[in-house]
N, C-alpha and C positions, 0 to 999 in steps of 0.2 A: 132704522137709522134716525138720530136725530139732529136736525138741525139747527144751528145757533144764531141769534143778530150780534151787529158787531157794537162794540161798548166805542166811545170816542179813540180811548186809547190805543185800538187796533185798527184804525181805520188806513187802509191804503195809502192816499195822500198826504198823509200826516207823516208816514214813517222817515227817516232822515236817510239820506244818503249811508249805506254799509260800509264803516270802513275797512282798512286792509285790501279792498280792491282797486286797482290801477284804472284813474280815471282815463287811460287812453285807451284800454282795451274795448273792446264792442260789450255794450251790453248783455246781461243774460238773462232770459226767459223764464225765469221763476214758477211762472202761470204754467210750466208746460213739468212742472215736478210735483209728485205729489207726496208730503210725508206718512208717514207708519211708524207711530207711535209705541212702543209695546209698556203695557201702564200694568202688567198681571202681575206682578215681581207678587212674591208671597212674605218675602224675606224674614225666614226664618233667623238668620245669624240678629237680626235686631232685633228680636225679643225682646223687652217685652214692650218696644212701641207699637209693633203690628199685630198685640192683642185684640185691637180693634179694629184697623184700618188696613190697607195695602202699603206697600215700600213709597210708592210715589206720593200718596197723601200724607206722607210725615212734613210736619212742619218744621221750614228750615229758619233760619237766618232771622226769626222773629217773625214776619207776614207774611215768609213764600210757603209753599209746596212746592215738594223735590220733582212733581210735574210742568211747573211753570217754567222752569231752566227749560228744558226743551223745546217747549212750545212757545216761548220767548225767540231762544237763537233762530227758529223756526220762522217766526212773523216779522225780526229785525231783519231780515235777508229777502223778502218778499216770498216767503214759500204761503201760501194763502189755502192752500188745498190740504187738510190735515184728516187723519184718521187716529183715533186713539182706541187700543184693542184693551179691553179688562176682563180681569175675571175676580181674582180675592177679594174680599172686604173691599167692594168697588163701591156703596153708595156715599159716600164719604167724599170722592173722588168725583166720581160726577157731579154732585152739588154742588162743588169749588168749582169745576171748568164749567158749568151750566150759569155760576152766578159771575163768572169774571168774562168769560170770552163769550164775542155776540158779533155777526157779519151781516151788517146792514141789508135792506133789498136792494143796491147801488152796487155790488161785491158780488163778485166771481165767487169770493172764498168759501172757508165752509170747513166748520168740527164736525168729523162726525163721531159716535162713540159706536164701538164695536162692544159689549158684554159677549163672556161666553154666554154660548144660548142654544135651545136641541134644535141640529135642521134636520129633514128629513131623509138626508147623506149620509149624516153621521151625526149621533146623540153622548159624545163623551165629551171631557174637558180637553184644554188645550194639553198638550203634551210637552211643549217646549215651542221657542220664540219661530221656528219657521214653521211646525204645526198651526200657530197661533194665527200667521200670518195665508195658511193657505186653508184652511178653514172661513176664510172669510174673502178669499178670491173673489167670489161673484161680484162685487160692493169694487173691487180693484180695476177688475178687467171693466166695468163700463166707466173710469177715470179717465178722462182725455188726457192723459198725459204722454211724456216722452223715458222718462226716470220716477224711480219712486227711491225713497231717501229713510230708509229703518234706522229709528234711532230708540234710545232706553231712556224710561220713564224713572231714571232713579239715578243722571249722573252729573256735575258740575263742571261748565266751561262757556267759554265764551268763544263762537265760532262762527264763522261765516262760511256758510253751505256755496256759495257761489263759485269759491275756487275749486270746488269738488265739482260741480258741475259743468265748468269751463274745461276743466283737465278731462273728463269722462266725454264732451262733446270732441277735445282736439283730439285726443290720443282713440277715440269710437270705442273704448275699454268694455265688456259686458258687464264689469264690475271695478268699481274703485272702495277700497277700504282705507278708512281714516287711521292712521296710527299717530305712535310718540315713541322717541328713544326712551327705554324703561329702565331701572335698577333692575340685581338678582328677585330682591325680595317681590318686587311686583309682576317681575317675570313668568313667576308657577302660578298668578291667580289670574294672567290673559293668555288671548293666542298670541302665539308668534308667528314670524316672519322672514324670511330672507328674498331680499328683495337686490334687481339686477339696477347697471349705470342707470337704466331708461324706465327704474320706477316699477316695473313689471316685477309680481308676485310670482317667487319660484318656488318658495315651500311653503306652508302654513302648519301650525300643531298648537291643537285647546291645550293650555296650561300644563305642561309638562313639568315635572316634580324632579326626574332626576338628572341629577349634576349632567351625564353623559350626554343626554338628551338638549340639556340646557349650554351645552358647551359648542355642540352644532351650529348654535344662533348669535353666537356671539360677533360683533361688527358685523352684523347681516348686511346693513349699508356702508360699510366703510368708517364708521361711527368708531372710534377709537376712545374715545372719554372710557375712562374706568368705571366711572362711576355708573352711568347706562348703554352699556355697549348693547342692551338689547333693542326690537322693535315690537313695539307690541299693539292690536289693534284693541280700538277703542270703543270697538261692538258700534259703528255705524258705519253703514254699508249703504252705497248708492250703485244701484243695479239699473240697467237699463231695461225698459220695459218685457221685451220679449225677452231677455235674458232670465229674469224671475218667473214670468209667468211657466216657463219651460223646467225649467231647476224644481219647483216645486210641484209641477206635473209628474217629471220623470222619474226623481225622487224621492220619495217617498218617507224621508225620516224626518227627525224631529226637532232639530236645534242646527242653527244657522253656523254658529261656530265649531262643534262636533262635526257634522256634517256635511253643510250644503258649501260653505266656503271653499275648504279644503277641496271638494271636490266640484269649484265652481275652478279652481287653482290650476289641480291636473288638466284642464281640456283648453285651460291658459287665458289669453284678454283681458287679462285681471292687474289692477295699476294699483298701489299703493300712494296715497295722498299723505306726507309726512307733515305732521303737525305739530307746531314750536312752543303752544301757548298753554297754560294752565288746564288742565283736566283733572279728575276723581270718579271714581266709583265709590259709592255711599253702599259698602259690603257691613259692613261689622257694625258695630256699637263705638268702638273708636276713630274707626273713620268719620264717621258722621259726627261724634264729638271734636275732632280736630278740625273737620272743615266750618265747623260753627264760628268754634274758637278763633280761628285765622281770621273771619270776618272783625275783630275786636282790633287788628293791627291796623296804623295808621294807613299801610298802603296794601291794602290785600291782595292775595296772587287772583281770588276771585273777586271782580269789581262791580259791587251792584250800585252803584255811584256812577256809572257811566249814563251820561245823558244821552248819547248816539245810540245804544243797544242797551236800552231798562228792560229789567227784570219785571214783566207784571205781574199783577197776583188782585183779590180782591180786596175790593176799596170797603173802609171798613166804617169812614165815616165816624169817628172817634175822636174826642178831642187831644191836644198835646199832653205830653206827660206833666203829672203834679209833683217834683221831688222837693222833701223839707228836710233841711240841716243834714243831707246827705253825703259824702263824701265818694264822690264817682270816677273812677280811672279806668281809660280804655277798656268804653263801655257802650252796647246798642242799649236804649231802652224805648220802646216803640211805644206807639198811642193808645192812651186813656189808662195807661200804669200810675199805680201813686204810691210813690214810696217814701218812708219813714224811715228806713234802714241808717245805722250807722255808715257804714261803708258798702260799695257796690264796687267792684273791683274785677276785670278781666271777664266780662261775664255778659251776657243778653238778656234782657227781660223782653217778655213779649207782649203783646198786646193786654192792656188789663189785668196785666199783674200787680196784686196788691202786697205791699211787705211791710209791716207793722215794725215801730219802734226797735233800737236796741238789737237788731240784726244786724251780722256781716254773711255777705254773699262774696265769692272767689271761683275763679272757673268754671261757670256754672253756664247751663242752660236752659232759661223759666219760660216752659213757651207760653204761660197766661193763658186767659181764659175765652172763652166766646160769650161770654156776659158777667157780670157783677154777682148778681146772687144766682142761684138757681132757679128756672120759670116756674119749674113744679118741684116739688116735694117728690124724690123719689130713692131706693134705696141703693142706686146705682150710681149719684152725686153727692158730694158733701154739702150741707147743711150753708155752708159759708167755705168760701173759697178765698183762698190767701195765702201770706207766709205769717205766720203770728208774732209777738215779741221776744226778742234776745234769741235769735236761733242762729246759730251756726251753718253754714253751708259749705261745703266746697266739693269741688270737683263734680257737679251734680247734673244730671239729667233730667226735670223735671216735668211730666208730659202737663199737657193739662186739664182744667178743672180737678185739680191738686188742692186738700184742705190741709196745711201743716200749722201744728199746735204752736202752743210757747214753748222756750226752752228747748226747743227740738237741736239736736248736733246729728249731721249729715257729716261726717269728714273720714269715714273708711279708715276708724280707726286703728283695727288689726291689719289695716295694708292688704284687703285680701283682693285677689285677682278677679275670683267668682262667688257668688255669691245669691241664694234663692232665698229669700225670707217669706215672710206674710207683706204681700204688698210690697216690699223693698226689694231691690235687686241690684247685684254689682255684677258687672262685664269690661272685663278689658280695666278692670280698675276704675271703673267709674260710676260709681250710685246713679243705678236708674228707679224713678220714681213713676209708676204707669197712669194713665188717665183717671182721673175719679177717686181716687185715692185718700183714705184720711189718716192722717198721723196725728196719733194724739199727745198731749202734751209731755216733754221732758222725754221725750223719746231717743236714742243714743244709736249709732251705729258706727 
């Protein structure tokens, strides 16, 4: 296990009051929950960002990682007790949470990082997220806690854990599952629910595909809107202590949603926490392009502008952006980028993104680089890293330390859906460019 110091901006005292909680109720015990992390996502359907890294180390929104979301709503609520489990392309991921989060000797709190790793019990990988989670039981059972609060290392929301924990304290529940009224379409890719007047979970079923099945769930709550008459949970689950420790003793199988839910369901004390506010699963290549993209709108359904519950991430120490004769419309463009470009339009530039003269960029996503030129000379990074002069963009996925020529046009000119080239790639219609990557001059796709 390793343990971390706390940086200023996590420090206990500092945090602000949580909103959305009713300043006349009794306070809640936060110190007495410990969260569970699960950071191993492999995620194959984003291809080709997780050539290198895990699901949760992809870079969002220009400075985050899609593990910060978590472990942000996590520390804005006062949950101080975190464990995070990994296994894929994890060291990536540790460095981020090793250089950003730190809990002083003054603090209770404490990250700790769980890698898969051989014990002497058992020498395989995780098999699925409640495997993952009981495979590392020993590390759980000596947490003084009362609750422990599993949540996924790859999804977007702004939440406050404390109403899940006061509803789980009043109603004694051995389990509360967070959901959301859902569409059809989002319906087949969660579980569902139907759920009684008093909240109590009657049925549960992982991602059911067909209509008949789907037609079961429909106003599960009484939920009449056309448009989501379903309920669907939102894969975090707050168990009460001895209720987990037992479920995954007795049971034996592999995934919390297949599995251990549904038949945490049948033996019943299971409460449903319905939840109003903005959520996502970062599943596909388009998801995770849309949820970028929404960041670009004046008022986004996810708010990383809120000063009461900030998103942290690591401080990068960078100076403000340099733009010359550029022409910029709702647009992030984060620190130490210098752009020359023509037009920048709907689009994010990340950190240290360079973009040469005579460029238009449009819907695009540049995550920039971790340095200016390259430290070493090697045959895995380009030479020079940038967007070069007069190139076209749009609709793009750029990972980074990205070397694009002159004249380059990115704009998925045959409209194709998918697409595997050398180095280029299209998903869900949108040109992904993978890390390290060189495009050379007058290149057309």
């Amino acid at each position: 296990m390793n343990s971390l110091e706390n940086p200023p901006q996590v420090l206990q005292e500092e945090l602000p009051t949580p909103p959305l909680e009713d300043a006349t109720l009794p306070p809640v015990d936060m110190n007495r929950v410990a969260v569970l992390i699960l950071g191993g996502g492999q995620g194959t359907r984003l291809f080709p960002l997780t050539v290198t890294r895990c699901k949760p180390a992809i870079c969002f929104g220009g400075i985050y990682r899609l593990i910060d979301i978590p472990i942000s709503n996590a520390i804005n609520c006062r949950c101080n007790k975190l464990f995070i489990i990994t296994q894929f392309l994890s060291s990536s991921l540790h460095q981020h949470i090793f250089q950003t989060y730190r809990y002083d000797i003054f603090s209770s709190g404490f990250i700790e990082l769980l890698p898969a790793e051989e014990k002497p019990s058992r020498k395989e990988w995780f098999q699925g997220t409640a495997d993952a989670v009981r495979q590392n039981i020993e590390y759980f059972i000596e947490t003084p806690v009362d609750y422990f609060l599993i949540l996924s290392g790859d999804q977007l929301y702004n939440m406050n854990f404390q109403s899940m924990v006061r509803m789980a304290q009043k109603t004694q529940a051995d389990l509360i599952v967070a959901t959301l009224p859902v569409n059809k379409s989002d319906a087949k890719r969660m579980g569902l629910l139907k759920v009684s007047s008093d909240h109590s979970i009657t049925d549960f079923c992982e991602k059911p595909q067909e209509d008949e099945v789907l037609k079961q769930y429909e106003s599960a709550t009484g939920n009449t809107k056309e448009e989501k008459p379903y309920l669907g949970s939102m894969g975090i689950y707050l168990f009460k202590r001895e209720a987990l420790l037992n479920i995954l003793k007795n049971d034996k199988r592999d995934d919390f949603g297949k599995h251990l839910i549904p038949a945490m369901v049948q033996q019943g004390k299971t409460k449903a926490y319905i939840y109003d506010g903005y959520w996502e699963d970062i599943g596909t290549i388009e998801s995770f392009y849309n949820a970028n993209m929404a960041l670009t709108r004046q008022k986004p359904l996810f708010d990383c502008y809120d000063e009461q519950r900030p998103i942290f991430s690591h401080r990068t120490n960078l100076p403000g952006p340099k733009i010359f004769d550029t022409q910029v419309k709702n647009s992030i463009i984060c620190q130490g980028a210098v752009v020359e470009a023509d037009e920048i339009t709907h689009s994010i530039l990340g950190p240290r993104t360079v973009v040469k003269k005579g460029t238009i960029i449009r819907d695009s996503y540049i995550m920039g680089s971790e340095f200016y030129k390259p430290p070493i000379q090697t045959d895995r990074l380009p030479k020079e890293i940038g967007i070069g002069e007069n190139c076209l963009i749009k609709k793009c996925i750029i990972d980074k330390h990205v070397s694009i020529g002159n004249n380059v046009q990115l704009v998925n000119k045959q409209n194709r859906t998918t697409y595997d080239g050398d180095n280029v790639f299209i998903r869900d219609g949108i040109i992904v460019v993978p890390r390290g990557t060189t495009i050379p001059d007058g290149f057309v796709l």
